[in-house]
C-alpha positions, -999 to +999 in steps of 0.1 A: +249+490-652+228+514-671+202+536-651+186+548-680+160+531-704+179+523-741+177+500-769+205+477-770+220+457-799+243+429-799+275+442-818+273+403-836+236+409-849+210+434-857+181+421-834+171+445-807+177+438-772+150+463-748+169+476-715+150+471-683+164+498-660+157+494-624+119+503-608+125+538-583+134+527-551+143+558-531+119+572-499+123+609-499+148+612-471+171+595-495+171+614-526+199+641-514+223+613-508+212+594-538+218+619-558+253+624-544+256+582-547+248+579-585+280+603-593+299+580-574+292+548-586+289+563-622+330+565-619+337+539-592+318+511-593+312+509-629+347+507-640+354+489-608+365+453-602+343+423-620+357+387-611+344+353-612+341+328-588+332+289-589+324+266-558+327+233-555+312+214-526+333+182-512+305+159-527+310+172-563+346+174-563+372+139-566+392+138-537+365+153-512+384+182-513+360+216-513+373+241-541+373+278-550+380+292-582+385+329-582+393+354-615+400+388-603+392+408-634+401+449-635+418+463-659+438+488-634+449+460-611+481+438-610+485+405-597+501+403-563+505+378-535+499+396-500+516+380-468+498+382-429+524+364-412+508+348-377+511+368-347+502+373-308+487+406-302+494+424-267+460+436-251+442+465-266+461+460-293+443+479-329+453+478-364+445+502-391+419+495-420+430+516-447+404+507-484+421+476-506+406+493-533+418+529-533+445+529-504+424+552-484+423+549-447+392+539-429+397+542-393+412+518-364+398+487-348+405+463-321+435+438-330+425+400-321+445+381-293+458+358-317+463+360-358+466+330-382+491+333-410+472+345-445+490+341-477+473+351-505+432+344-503+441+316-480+452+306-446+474+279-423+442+263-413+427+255-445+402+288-444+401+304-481+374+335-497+370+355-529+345+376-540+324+389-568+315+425-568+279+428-577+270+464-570+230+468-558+213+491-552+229+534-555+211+546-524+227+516-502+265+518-516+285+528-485+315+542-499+324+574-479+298+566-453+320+569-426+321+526-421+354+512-417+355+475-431+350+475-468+350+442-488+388+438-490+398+441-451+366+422-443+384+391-466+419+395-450+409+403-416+389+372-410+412+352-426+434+361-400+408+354-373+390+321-384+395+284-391+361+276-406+336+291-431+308+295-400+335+313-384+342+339-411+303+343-415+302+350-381+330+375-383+325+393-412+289+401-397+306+416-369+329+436-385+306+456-406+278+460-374+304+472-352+326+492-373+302+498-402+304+490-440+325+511-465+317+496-500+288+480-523+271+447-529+295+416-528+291+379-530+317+361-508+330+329-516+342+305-489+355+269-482+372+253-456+383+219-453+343+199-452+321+231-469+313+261-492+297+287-487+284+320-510+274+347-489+256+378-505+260+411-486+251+447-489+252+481-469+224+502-457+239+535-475+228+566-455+201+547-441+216+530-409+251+512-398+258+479-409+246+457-438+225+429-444+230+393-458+220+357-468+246+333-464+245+291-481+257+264-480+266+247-514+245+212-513+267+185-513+277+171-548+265+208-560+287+233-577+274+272-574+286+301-592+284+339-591+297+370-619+287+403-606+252+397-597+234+391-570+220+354-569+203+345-543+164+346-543+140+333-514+160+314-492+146+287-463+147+304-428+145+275-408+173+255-417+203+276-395+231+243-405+226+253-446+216+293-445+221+317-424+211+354-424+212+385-409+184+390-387+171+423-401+173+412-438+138+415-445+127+441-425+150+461-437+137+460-470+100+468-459+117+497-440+132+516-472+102+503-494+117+473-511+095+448-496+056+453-494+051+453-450+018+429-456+038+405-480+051+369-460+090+368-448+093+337-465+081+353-495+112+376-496+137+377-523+174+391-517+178+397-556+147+414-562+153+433-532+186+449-533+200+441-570+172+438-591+186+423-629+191+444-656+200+436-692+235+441-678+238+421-649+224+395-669+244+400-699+277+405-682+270+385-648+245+360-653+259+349-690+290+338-674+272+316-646+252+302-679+285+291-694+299+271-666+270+255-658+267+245-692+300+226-690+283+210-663+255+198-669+247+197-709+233+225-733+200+211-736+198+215-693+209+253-701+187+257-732+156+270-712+182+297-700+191+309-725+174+337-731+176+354-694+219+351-699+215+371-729+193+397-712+158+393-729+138+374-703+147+382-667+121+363-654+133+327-665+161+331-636+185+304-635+192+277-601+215+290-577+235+258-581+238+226-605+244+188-602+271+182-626+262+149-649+285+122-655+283+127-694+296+166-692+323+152-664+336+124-693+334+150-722+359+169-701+384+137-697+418+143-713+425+129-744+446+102-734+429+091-709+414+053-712+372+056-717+350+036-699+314+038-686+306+064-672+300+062-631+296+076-599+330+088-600+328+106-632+307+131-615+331+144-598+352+176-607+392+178-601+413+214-597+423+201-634+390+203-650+380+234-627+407+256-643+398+243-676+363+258-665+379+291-657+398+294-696+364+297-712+357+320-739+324+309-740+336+289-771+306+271-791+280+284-774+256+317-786+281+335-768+313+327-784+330+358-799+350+345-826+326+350-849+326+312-860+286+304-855+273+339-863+284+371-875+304+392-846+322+423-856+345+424-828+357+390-840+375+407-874+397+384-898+407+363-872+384+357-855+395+371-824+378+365-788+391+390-773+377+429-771+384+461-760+365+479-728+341+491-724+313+460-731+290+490-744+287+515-761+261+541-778+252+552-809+227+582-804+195+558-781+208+526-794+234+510-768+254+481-786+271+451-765+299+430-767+304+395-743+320+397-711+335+362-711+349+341-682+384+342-690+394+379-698+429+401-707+419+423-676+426+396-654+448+413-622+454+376-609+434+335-606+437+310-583+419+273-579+423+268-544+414+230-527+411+227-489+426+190-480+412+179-446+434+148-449+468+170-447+486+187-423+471+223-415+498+244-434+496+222-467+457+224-461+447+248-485+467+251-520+463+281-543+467+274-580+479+310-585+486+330-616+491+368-629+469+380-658+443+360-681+432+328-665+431+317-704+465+318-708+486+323-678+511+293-660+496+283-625+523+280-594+511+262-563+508+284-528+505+272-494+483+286-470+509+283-450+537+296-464+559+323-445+572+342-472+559+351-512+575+325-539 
């Protein structure tokens, strides 16, 4: 996300677009390492991994079933299906923690008594998570700080240690305390068999160990979803069965000046905090949020949005989560099925119509790149939705922008996952699971617990 203040233009128009680079945030103790942190994340976390994720509480989906939709987008990753088989671990038993990212190794930790099978993003009891990378904050990233769990062990690990989304809360919160945290901001996405869950997590760079967090609970009949930005803004901190948080969250704001020390707890905001928007993160995150809540609940309920997904009016934020409508669930009806009124029912979202959701182009909205409502230069001839990295580039102080859409060619690999509480506990959790563009690639079913890769 650009650091610096620039004029951007949409490659499809000539209207201006002003940047809004991020207020200073660094105490003086800070700046050496900052320094240091800003050539980092320059190559790494720029480049880096940008997925999507959906959730879908058990009140908003058919069958009752909780579902996940992950697309793991990077252009210099390959779809793979890793296999934890279940094990019994002698006592003081450790395993190594080596980065999922960049194969480096981290360090050693103690091995739990007993671990579940993990196939996949999923496990025997039903347990799945994905992630969204969202970055934050330069002076809090924590690679090469000496922590041990970054965001890819911490997903893995407590897959192999927990049945229940509370439990891999719990866990993950552990794990990066204890052994510290060796990557940026992510948004974790979790569902078990009755709930999901988005929990929002980042490190405490050079500042201290650990990181801090706010985790919720997808209302039931809600769907919530996240694209490389942080989302969550004041949260309640009284309600421990729907969100949960670490316990220094807001202190530790006041304590590296992100958060006035007079100003009310309940007054703080985890966005504004540690990833304040930019034109990007809107652009490029937030724009793909606006699309597939717009499938869900109309384009007049998104209109007011509008111009915060494009970048120009970061202060019109959009709800963490939507109510999908029974009109937009009937618009999304095959063909052949038989119409009737709509109802209760048609509320409800299937693993069908969820990676219908995760296809989108952003076709017939402002967004869509084909060039077929308004003039895009990317489009060419044939009006093509596809485009080249990277999403911007400059002419001298003039930065221009492509879309980032929802489905993407940089795809490494996509799953919709369900977890069926009505089914025995290795058939629990099914992964809809595909290599490459979630656009265009064929879907094969994986069992959390399956013993060996298809």
């Amino acid at each position: 996300r650009a650091q610096r203040s620039v004029t951007y233009r949409d490659a499809s128009t000539t209207s201006r677009v002003e940047g809004h680079p991020r207020p200073p945030t660094m105490p003086p103790r800070a700046v050496c390492h900052v320094a240091f942190l800003l050539l980092c994340f320059a190559s790494v976390v720029v480049p880096g991994k940008s997925c999507t994720n959906v959730l879908v509480s058990a009140g908003a989906s058919l069958d009752g079933s909780p579902l996940l939709a992950y697309n793991a987008d990077s252009g210099s990753l390959y779809g793979s299906v890793g296999l934890f088989p279940a094990k019994t671990h002698t006592p003081n038993t450790t395993r190594e923690v080596w980065s999922w990212d960049d194969a480096v190794f981290l360090g050693t930790i103690p091995e739990a008594e007993t671990t579940y099978n993990v196939i996949g993003n999923a496990n025997q009891f039903g347990l799945v998570i994905g992630e969204t990378t969202f970055g934050g904050l330069p002076e809090l990233d924590c690679h090469d700080s000496g922590g041990v769990m970054d965001y890819g062990s911490l997903i893995w690990i407590t897959l192999q240690r927990c049945k229940t989304c509370d439990c891999a809360i719990t866990t993950i919160d552990d794990l990066v305390q204890t052994h510290g945290y060796a990557s940026d901001g992510e948004s974790f996405s979790c569902v078990d068999t009755t709930s999901a869950w988005l929990m929002e997590l980042i490190g405490k760079g050079a500042f201290e160990k650990g990181a801090v967090w706010v985790a919720t609970r997808v209302p039931e009949g809600a769907v919530l979803a996240h694209a490389n930005q942080a989302r969550t803004s004041t949260f309640s901190m009284n309600d421990p069965s729907n969100v949960r948080f670490a316990a220094d969250v807001v202190d530790f704001a006041r304590r590296i000046g992100r958060f006035p020390e007079n100003a009310p707890d309940a007054k703080f905001d985890f966005t504004n905090a540690y990833d304040p928007l930019t034109f990007g993160g809107a652009r490029h995150g937030e724009s793909r949020v606006w699309d597939v809540y717009r499938q869900l609940v109309g384009d007049a309920a998104m209109a007011p949005y509008l111009e915060y997904a494009k970048g120009k009016d970061l202060g019109k934020r959009m709800p963490l989560f939507v109510f999908p409508t029974a009109a937009t669930a009937t618009k999304n009806k095959r063909k052949d099925e038989p119409s009737s009124e709509p109802d209760k029912r048609e509320t409800k979202l299937t693993v069908t119509q969820l990676i219908a959701l995760m296809r989108s182009k952003m076709e017939n909205s402002w967004f869509d790149t084909r060039g077929l409502h308004r003039a895009d230069l990317g489009a060419g001839p044939g009006h093509s939705a596809y485009r080249a990295r990277p999403l911007t580039w400059s002419d001298g102080d003039t930065e221009y922008a492509n879309e980032r859409t929802v489905s993407t060619q940089q795809t490494a690999w996509t799953f919709v996952a369900a977890s069926r509480a009505d089914l025995p506990a290795p058939v629990r959790a099914i992964q809809w699971w595909a290599p490459d563009d979630s656009g265009t690639s064929l879907r094969v079913p994986i069992y959390g617990g399956a013993t060996r890769v298809p």
